[in-house]
C-alpha positions as CSV (number, residue, x, y, z in Angstrom):
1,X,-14.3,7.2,11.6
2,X,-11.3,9.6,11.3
3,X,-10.9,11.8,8.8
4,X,-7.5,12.8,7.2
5,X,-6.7,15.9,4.8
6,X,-4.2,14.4,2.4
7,X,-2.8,16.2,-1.1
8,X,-2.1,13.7,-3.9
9,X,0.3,14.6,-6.7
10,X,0.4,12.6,-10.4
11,X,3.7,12.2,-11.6
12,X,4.4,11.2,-15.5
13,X,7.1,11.2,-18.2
14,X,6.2,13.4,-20.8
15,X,6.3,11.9,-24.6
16,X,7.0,8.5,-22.9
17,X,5.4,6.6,-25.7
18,X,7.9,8.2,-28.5
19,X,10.9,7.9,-25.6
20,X,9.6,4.3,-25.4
21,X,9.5,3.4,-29.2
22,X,12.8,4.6,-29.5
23,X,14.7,3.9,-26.8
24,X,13.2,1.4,-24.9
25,X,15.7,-0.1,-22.5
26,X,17.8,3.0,-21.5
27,X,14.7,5.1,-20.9
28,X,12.7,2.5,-18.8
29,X,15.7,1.7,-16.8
30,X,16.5,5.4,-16.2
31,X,12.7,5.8,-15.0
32,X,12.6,2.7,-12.7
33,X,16.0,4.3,-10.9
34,X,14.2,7.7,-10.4
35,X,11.7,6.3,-9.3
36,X,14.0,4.2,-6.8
37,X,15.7,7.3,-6.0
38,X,12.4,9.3,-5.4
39,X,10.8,7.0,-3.2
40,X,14.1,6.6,-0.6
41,X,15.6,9.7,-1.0
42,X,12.6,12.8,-1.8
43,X,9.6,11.4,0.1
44,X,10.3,10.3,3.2
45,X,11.7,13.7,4.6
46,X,8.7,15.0,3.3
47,X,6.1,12.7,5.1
48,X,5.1,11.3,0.7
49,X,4.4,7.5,0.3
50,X,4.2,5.9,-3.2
51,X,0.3,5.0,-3.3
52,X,0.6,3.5,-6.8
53,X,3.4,3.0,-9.7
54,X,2.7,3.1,-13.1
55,X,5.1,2.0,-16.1
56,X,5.3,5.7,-16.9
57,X,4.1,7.4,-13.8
58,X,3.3,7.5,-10.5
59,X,0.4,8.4,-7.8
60,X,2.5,9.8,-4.0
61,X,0.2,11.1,-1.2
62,X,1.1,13.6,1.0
63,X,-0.1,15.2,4.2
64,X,0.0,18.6,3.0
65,X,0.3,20.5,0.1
66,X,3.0,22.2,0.8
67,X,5.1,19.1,1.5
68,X,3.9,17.7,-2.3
69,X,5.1,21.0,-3.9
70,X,8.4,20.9,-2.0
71,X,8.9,17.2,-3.5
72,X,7.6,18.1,-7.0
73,X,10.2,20.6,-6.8
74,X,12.8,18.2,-5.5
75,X,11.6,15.7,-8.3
76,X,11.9,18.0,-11.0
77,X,15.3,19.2,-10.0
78,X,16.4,15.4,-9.9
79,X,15.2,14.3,-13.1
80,X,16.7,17.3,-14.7
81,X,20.2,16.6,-13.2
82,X,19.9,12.9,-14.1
83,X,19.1,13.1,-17.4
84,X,21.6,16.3,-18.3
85,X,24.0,13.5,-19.8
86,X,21.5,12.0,-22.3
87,X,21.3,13.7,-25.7
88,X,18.3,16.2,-26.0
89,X,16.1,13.8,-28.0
90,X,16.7,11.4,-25.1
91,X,16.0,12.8,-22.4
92,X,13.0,12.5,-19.9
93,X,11.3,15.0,-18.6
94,X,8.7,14.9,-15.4
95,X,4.9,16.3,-15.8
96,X,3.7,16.8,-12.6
97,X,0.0,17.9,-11.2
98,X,-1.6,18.3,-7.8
99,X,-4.6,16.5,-8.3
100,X,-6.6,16.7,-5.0
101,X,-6.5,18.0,-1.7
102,X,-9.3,16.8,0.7
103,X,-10.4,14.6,3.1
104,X,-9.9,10.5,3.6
105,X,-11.3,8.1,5.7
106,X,-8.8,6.0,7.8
């Protein structure tokens, strides 16, 4: 069986429940299209693949480390520039964590 080292990086929106609550459609609408934009644009130069998408986060995999950083980077600049129009008690923000680096079966 072949073995694969693979980095995993959790994306989520922080305070989404309050964001939610309050402004429901803009912010979930906002969220689905960076997450649109992430997954054409930020991952495929990077070798990432969406495992799993949540209605306030995400799961990507990665074959390196380095190549999740360099996307959580990329990520974080996006969001940042995408939400700059919406007022400060609007806007979404990105908590990101590199959750594992080891081995998987294939």
């Amino acid at each position: 069986m072949a073995r694969r080292l693979r980095a995993v990086l959790v994306v989520d929106v922080v305070d989404s429940v309050r964001l939610i609550q309050q402004y429901a459609e803009g912010t979930i609408q906002r969220w689905r299209d960076f997450v649109t934009d992430v997954t054409r644009e930020e991952l495929p130069p990077r070798g990432g693949r969406l495992v799993k998408q949540l209605g306030n986060g995400m799961v990507l995999e990665f074959e390196s480390a380095l190549d999740a950083v360099e996307c959580a980077i990329a990520m974080q600049s996006r969001i940042e520039r995408c939400e700059a129009s919406q007022s400060p008690e609007r806007r979404a923000s990105a908590r990101q964590s590199l959750r594992e680096v080891g081995f998987t079966n294939l």
